[in-house]
N, C-alpha and C positions, 0 to 999 in steps of 0.2 A: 504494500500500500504506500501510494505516494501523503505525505504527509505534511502540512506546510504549520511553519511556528512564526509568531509575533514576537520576537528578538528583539525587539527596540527598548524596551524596558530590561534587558539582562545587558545589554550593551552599555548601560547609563552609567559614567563615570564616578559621580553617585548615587550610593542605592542604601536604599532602606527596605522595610518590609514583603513590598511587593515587586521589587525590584530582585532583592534575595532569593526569592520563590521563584523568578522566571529562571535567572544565570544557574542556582544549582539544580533546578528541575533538568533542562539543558543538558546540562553536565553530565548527569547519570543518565541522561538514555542515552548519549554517547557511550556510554560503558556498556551498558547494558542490552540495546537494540542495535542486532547488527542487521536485521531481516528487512525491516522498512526501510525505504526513501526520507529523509525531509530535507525541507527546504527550512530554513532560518531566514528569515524578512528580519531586515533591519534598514533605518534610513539613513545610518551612517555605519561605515565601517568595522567588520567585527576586531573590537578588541581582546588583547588575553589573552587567556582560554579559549573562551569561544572562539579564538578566530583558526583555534588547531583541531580541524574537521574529518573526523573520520570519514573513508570512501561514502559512505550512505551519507552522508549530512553535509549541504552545499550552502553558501550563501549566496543571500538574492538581496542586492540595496536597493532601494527602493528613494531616490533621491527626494528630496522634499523640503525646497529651504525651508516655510513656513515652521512657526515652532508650536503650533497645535494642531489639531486633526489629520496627523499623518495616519491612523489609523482607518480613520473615518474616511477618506478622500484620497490618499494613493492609494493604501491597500486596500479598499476597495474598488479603485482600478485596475488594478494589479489582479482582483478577482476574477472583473468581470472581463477584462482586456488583453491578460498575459497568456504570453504563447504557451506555459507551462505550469497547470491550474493542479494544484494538489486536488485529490480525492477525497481529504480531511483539512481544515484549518483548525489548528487549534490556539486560543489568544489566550494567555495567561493573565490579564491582569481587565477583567470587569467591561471589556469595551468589546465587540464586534465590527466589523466593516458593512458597509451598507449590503453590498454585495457579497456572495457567500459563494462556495460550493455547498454540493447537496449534502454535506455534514458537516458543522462546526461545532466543535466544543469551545466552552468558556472557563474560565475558572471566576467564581462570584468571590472574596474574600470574606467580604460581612456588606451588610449592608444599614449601617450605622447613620447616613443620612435620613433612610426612613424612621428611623428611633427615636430620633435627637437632631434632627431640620436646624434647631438654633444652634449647632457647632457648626455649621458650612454656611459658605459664603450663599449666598441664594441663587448665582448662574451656576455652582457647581453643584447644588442641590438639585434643581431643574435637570440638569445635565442628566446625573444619577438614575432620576428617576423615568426618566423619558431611555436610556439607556436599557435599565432593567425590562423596560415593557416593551422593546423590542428583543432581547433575549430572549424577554418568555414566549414571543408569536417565533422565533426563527432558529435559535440555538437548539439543536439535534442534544446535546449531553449539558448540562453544568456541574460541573467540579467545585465543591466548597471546602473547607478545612478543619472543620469542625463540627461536631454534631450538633453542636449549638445553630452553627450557620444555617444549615440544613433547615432547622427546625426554621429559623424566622425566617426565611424564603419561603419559605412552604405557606407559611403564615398568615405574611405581610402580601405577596403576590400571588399566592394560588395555584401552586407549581405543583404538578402533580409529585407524590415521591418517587416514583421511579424515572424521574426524567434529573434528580439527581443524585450525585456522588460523593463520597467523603473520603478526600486520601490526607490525613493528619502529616501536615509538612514539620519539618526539622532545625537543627540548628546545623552549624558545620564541625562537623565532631574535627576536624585537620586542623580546624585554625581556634576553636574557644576551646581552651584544655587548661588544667594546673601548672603553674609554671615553676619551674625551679628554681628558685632565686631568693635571694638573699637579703635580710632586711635591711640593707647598704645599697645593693644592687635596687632595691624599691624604692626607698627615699632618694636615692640617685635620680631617677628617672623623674617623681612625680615634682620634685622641685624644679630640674631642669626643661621638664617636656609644657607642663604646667602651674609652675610657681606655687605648689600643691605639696601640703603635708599629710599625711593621714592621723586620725583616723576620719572615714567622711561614707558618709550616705549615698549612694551611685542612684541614678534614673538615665535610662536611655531610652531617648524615641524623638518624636517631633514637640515641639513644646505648646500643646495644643490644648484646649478646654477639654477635648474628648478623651484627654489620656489625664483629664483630673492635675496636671499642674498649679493650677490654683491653690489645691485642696494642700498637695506636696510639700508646696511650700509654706504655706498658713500652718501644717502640722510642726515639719520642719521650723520655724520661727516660737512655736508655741512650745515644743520639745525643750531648744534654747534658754529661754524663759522660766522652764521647770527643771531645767539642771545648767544652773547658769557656770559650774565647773566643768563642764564637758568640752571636750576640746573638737567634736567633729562639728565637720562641713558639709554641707550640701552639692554634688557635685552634679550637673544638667548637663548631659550630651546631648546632643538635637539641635536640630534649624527650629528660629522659632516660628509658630502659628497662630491663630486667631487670636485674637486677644489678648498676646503677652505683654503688651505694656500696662496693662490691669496688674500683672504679677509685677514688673518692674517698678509701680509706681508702691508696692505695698514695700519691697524690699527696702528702697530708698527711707520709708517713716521707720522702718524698724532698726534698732539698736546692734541686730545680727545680720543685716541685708551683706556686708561686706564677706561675708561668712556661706554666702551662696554665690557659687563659679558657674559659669555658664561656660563648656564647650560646643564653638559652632558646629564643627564637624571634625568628629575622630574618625581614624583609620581603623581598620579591623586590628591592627596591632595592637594600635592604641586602646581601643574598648576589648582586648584580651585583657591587657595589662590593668588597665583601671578595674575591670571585674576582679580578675584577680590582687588585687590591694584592697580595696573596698571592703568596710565592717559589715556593710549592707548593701542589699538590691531591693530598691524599691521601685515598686510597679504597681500604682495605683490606677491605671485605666477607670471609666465608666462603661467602655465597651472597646471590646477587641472581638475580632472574628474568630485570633486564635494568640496569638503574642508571644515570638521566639525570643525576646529578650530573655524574657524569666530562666529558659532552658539554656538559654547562653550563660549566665551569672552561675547555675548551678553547676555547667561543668567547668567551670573555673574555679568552683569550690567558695563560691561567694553564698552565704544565709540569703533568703531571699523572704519579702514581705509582700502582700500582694493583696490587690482586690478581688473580693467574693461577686463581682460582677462578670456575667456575658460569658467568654467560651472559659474565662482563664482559668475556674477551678480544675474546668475537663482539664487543661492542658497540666497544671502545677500537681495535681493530686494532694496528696497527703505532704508533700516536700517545703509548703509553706506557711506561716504562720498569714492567715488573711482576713482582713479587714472589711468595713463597710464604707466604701470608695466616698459618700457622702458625710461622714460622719468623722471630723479632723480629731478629734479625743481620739477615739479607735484608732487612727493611723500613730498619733504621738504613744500610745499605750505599745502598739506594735513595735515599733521603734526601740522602746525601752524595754521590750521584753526579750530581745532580742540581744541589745549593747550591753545589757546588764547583767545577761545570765549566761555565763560558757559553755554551761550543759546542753541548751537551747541552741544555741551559735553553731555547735559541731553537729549536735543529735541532726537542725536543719540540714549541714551538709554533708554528711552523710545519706540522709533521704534524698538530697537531691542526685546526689551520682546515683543513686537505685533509678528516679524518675525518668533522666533521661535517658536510658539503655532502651525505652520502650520508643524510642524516635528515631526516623532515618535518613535519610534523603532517599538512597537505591530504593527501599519499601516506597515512597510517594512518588519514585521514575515507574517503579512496577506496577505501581497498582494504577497509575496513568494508563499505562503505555498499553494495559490490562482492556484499561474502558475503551482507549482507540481500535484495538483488536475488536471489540463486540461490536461493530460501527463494520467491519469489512465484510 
């Protein structure tokens, strides 16, 4: 079966959640699939990895200066016009082409705009949802991440359940690991890299209303305040999003704002290493479709603290100590049950190296590559 992939999101120089999920999807059916054809669509050049293709797996650029609707408007020329039309499209990241072959799979992540409309901008709301109702008259398969996902698609749009699937995606067991390093070799780096001592509170993601930043830091701040001997810090990895100058304007009144770092963008190196120095991983979400931080933090042997909201218990299991993502006492309580007590601190990581052995990448290329096979 000839097969064709939306590669434009695994190509992106930076990547974050949905971007992770298309490059390592990628990755392992190159490993794994040597039987089918694909095609890789990309509007710009493959870099990396990806750009080292095994005989079955070809790149197709698909040129497009514009810096929106490549999706929307080449490749779907490209569907309906190219001299070499796969038999399956499969897009990884919530968007289809206008134009289709007779089978396209999708992959939905969550669908959080319908939940929570006041965290998105309102064209990207619109977008979303004009989006999903044409998936649901046109997409042959959707792929979600979690059972949770599942469930609200099914819900919120009226999808039938067998028109979807759930492959539980991963972290990258090669690059988030324990490091071996020395507590000289740590204060080395976190001074030099980021003017950064430990000990300090980790959060990685976009710095957005819907990942509870707010909350993060009003706990964080109030934490401060109830053990004003405490030497940690607050550390934010992430671009920021909606309404972080709301969070910037509180930091600035507070007595501890100096005491919260904001990194724009760390390297994968770099968020290995900070996970692993980090007294804590916090991940307060209001909704995630499925959220590989958490699973990142635990194989770097970081405790990790989380909200009891949307997919993430499915994903943390029993490896977290979790909260109620609305309620800032619960998060500062979490915080301190965690810095305060070492039995808790290790018992934590300890479960989470058990948690993550249940995650993979090749299992979410198989069990893909599974649902394209029932499609021939």
């Amino acid at each position: 079966m000839i097969i064709g992939v939306d590669a434009s999101r695994a190509n992106r120089k930076f990547k974050t959640g949905v971007e992770w999920y298309s490059y390592n999807l990628i990755e392992n059916l190159k490993k794994l699939d040597h039987d089918n054809q694909y095609f890789l669509y990309t509007n710009t050049a493959l870099q990396g990895e990806l750009a080292k293709c095994p005989a079955n797996f070809k790149e197709k650029i698909l040129a497009w200066p514009p810096i929106r609707l490549w999706t929307l408007v080449r490749l779907s020329y490209e569907m309906k016009k190219g001299k070499e039309i796969p038999e399956l499209l499969f897009v990884p990241a919530h968007t289809i082409p206008l134009f289709n072959p007779a089978k396209v799979v999708v992959t939905v992540h969550d669908i959080g705009f319908a939940r929570f409309p006041k965290y998105y901008h309102l064209v990207d709301k619109l977008y979303h949802e004009w989006t999903m109702k044409f998936i649901r008259k046109n997409a042959t398969r959707i792929i979600t991440v979690s059972e949770f996902s599942k469930q609200e698609i099914m819900d919120v749009y009226n999808i039938p359940e067998e028109k979807i699937f759930v492959t539980p995606i991963s972290y990258n067991s090669d690059v988030y690991k324990r490091l071996e390093w020395t507590e000289e070799e740590k204060n080395k780096y976190l001074k030099e890299q980021f003017a950064l001592t430990d000990p300090f509170f980790l959060f990685v993601g976009r710095l957005e209303k819907k990942k509870n930043i707010g909350g993060l830091v009003s706990a964080f701040l109030k934490f401060k305040e109830k053990n004003p001997e405490s030497k940690h810090k607050l550390v934010l990895a992430g671009r920021q999003g909606l309404s972080f100058d709301a969070v910037e304007m509180e930091l600035e009144m507070s007595q501890y704002g100096d005491e919260v770092i904001w990194i724009d963008y760390a390297t994968q190196v770099d968020l290995v290493k900070l996970m692993n120095a980090a007294a804590v991983f916090v991940f307060p979400s209001f909704y995630e479709g499925f959220g590989i931080p958490p699973l990142e933090a635990m194989a770097c042997g970081c405790p990790v603290i989380c909200s009891n909201a949307a997919s993430i218990p499915e994903v943390v299991g029993d490896a977290a100590i979790k909260f109620n993502p609305h309620n800032v006492d619960a998060i500062v309580k979490a915080m301190e049950t965690v810095v305060f007590n070492q039995e808790i601190c290790e018992a934590l990581v300890m479960a989470g190296y058990e948690q993550i052995r249940k995650y993979s990448w090749e299992t979410c290329a198989r069990q893909t590559r599974q649902i394209f096979e029932s499609l021939a």
